[in-house]
C-alpha positions in Angstrom: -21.7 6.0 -31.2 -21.4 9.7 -32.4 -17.6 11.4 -31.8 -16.7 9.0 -29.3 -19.9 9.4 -26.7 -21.8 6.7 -26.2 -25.5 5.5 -27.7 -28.2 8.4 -27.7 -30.1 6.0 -26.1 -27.2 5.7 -23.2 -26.5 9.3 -22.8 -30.8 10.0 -22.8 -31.1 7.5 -20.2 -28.7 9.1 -18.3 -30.5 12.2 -18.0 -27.7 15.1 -17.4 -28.6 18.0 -15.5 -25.8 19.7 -16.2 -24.6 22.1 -12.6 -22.1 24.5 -14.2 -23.3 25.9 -17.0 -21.2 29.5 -17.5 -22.0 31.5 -21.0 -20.6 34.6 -20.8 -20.0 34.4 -17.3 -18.1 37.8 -16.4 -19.9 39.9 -18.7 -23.3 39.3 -20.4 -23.1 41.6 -22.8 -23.7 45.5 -23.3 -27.1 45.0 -23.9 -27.4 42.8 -20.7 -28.1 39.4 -22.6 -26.2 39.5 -26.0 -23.2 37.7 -25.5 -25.0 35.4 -23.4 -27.3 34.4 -26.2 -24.2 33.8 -28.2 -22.4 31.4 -25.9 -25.7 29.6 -25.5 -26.3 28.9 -29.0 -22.7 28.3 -29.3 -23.1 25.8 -26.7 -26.2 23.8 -28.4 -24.5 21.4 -30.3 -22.4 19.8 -27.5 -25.6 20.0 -25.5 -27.3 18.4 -28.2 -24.8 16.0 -29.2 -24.8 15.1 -25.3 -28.0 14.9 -25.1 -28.0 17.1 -21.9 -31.8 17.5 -20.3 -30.9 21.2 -18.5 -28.2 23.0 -17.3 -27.8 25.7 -15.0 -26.3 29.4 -15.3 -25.6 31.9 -12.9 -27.2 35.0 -13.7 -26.0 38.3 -13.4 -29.2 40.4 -11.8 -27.4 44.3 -11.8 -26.0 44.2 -7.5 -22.4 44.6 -8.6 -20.7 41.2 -10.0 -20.1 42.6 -13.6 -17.1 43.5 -14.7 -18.8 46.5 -16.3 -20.5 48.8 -13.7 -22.6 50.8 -16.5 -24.3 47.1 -17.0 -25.7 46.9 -12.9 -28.0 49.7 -13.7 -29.2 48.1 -16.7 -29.5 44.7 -15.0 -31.3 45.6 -12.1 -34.1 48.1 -13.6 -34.8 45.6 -16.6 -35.2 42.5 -15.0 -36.8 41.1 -18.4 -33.0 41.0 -19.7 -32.0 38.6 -17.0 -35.3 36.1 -18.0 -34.9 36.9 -21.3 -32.3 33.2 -21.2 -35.1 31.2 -19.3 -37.5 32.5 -21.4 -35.7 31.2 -25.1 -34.9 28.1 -23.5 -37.6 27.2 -21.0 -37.2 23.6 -21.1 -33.7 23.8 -20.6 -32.2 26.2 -18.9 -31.9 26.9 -14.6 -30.9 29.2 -13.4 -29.1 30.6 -10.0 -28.2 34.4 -9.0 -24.2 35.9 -8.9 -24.5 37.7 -5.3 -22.1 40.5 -4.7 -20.8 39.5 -1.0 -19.5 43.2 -1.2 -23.3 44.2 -1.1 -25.1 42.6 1.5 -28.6 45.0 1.2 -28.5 44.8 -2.7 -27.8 40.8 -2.3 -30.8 40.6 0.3 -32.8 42.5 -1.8 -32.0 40.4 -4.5 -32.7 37.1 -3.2 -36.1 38.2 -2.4 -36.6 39.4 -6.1 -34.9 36.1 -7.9 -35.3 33.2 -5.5 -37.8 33.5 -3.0 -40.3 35.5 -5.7 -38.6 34.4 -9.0 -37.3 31.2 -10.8 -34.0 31.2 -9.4 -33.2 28.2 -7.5 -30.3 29.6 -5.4 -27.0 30.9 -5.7 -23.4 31.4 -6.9 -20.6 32.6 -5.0 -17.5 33.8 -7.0 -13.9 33.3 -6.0 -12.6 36.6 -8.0 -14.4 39.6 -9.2 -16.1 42.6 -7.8 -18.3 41.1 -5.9 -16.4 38.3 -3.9 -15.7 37.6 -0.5 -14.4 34.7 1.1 -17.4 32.1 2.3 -16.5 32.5 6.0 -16.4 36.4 5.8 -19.4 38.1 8.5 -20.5 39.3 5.2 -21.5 36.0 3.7 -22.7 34.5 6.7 -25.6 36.6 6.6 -26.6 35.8 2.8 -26.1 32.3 3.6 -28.4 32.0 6.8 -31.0 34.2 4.2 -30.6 31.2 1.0 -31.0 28.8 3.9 -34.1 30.4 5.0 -35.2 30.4 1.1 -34.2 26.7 0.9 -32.0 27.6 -2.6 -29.0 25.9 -3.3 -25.5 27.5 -2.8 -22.4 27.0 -5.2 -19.3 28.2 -4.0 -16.1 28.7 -6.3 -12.9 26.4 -5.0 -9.5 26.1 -5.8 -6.3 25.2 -3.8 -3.9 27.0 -5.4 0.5 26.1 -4.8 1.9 28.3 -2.1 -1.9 29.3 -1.3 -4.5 32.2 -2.1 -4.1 35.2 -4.7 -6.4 37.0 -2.9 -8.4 36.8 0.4 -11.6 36.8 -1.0 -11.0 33.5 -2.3 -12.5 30.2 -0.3 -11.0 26.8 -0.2 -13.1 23.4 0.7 -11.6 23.6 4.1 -13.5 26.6 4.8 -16.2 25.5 2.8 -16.5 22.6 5.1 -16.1 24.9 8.2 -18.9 26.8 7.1 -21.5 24.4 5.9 -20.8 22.1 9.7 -22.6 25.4 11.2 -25.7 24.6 8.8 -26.1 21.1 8.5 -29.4 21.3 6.6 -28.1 23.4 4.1 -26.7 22.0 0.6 -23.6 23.5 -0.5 -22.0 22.8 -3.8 -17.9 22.3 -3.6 -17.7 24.1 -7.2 -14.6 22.4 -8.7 -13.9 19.6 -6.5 -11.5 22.5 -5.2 -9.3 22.1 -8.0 -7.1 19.9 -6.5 -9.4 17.2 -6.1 -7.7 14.7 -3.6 -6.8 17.6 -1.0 -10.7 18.6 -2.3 -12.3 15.2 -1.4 -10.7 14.7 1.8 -11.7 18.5 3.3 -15.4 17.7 2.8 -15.8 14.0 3.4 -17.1 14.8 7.0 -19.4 17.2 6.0 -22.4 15.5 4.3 -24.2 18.1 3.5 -21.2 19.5 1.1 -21.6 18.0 -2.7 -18.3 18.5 -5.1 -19.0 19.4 -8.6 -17.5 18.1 -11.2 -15.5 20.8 -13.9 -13.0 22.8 -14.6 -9.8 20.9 -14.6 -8.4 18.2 -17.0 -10.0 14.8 -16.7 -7.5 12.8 -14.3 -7.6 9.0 -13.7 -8.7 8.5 -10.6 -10.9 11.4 -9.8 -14.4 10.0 -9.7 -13.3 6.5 -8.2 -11.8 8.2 -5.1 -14.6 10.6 -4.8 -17.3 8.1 -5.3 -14.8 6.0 -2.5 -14.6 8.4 -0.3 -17.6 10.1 -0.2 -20.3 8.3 -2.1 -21.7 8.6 -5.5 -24.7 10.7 -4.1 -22.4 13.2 -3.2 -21.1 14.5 -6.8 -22.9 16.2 -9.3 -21.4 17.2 -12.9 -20.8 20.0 -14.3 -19.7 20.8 -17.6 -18.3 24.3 -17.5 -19.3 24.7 -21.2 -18.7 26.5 -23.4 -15.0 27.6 -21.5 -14.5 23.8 -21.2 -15.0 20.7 -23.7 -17.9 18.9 -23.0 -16.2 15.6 -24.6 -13.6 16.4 -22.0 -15.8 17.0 -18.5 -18.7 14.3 -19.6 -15.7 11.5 -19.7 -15.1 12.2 -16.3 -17.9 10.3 -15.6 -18.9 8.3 -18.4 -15.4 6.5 -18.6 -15.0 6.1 -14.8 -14.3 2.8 -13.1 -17.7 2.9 -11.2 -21.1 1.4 -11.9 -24.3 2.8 -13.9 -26.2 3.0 -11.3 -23.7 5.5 -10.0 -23.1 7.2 -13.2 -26.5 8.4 -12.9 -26.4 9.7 -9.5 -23.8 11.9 -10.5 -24.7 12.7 -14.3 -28.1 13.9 -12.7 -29.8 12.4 -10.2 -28.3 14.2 -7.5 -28.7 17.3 -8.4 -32.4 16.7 -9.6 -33.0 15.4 -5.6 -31.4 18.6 -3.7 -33.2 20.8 -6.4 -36.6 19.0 -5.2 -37.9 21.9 -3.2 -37.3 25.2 -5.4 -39.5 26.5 -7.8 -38.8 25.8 -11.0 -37.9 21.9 -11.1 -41.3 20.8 -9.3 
């Protein structure tokens, strides 16, 4: 046992595709990959030392989602910057696209370029930033009826927040839920479990088509054995928010959860492996 984890041969057997993966997730550096390479290779010894299979990032492609507009120009006339990642670490690394709800032509345009021509298995949607809108806005309807068409995989930023939202473009799982009941064939990833989780779990559990992920909040009792109660153990994937988060921290989530191994692996990588089936790049 290495730093607490469990035996190489556990954690390999395991094999963790890793959901929410976000080096240098607002900014990717003012040569368009620099600071991205820098979190990545910051990021390889967790990854080694948990013996993570791949993870997946969500790409900046130049439509807007920076928070430096001189980058978008750079971004979208070098597209080599944006596979420059996938290229280093082919074996490894997924990736999806940052849409700019904002934008919907550039975002159309873009979805042709990265998912339905390129290796991008689907998308992000942000909860803050200059690109967001809230998942029920006219705006995104349109870009999620376009991924569906595509067959990518949506991730949409959560989080209940106490005395409710900072801004309107955020979304909560209740309107996550609303939106993925009008398109029940389409997987949609609850990014966050919401935040808080139990008012989280409970918004999607009648929508089966909506998976929570995993990260970004501290690991709490309880978590996994109510989601994997309420809603099944095929219906979590993990995410380890690295390098922002502790990988020690979101891989416990799982690993030390009152549920069987069996399960474990559903949600350590399973399930995401089976609604990535039909893209691209994990054939």
């Amino acid at each position: 046992m290495t730093f607490g984890l469990p035996p190489t041969e556990t954690l390999r057997d395991y094999r963790i595709w890793d959901s929410y993966f976000t080096p240098a997730f607002s900014h990717p550096g003012t040569d368009g990959t620099r600071d991205l390479i820098k979190d990545i290779e910051r990021s390889m010894t967790a990854i080694q030392l948990g013996h993570f299979e791949k993870l997946c990032y969500f790409a900046h492609v130049g439509i807007g989602t920076t928070t430096d507009p001189a980058l978008e120009n750079l971004l979208g006339t070098q597209p080599q910057l944006v596979l420059k990642p996938l290229e280093r670490w082919p074996n490894k690394l997924l990736g999806m696209i940052q849409l700019n709800l904002q934008n919907t032509k550039a975002s159309l345009e873009a979805l042709n370029q990265w998912v339905k021509d390129g290796p991008m298995l689907g998308v992000y949607f942000p909860g803050s930033g200059p690109g967001a809108a809230n998942c029920l806005d006219p705006k995104a309807i349109r870009l999620v009826e376009r991924v569906s068409e595509l067959g990518g995989v949506i991730m949409q930023h959560t989080w209940l927040k106490t005395g409710g939202k900072r801004s309107p473009h955020e979304s909560t799982p209740i309107e996550l839920a609303t939106l993925a009941s009008r398109y029940p064939k389409q997987h949609f990833l609850c990014a966050h479990a919401g935040g808080e989780w139990e008012q989280g779990i409970r918004a999607v559990r009648d929508t089966p088509n909506v998976l929570i992920e995993t990260s970004g909040f501290d690991a709490t009792a309880g978590f996994i054995e109510m989601a994997t109660r309420e809603l099944g153990s095929k219906r979590i994937v993990f995410g380890s928010h690295l390098p922002s988060r502790s990988m020690g921290t979101e891989l416990a989530k799982i690993i030390a959860a009152q549920i069987s191994e069996e399960e474990k692996k559903d949600i350590l990588g399973r399930n995401y492996r089976k609604i990535l089936s039909g893209t691209q790049s994990s054939k």
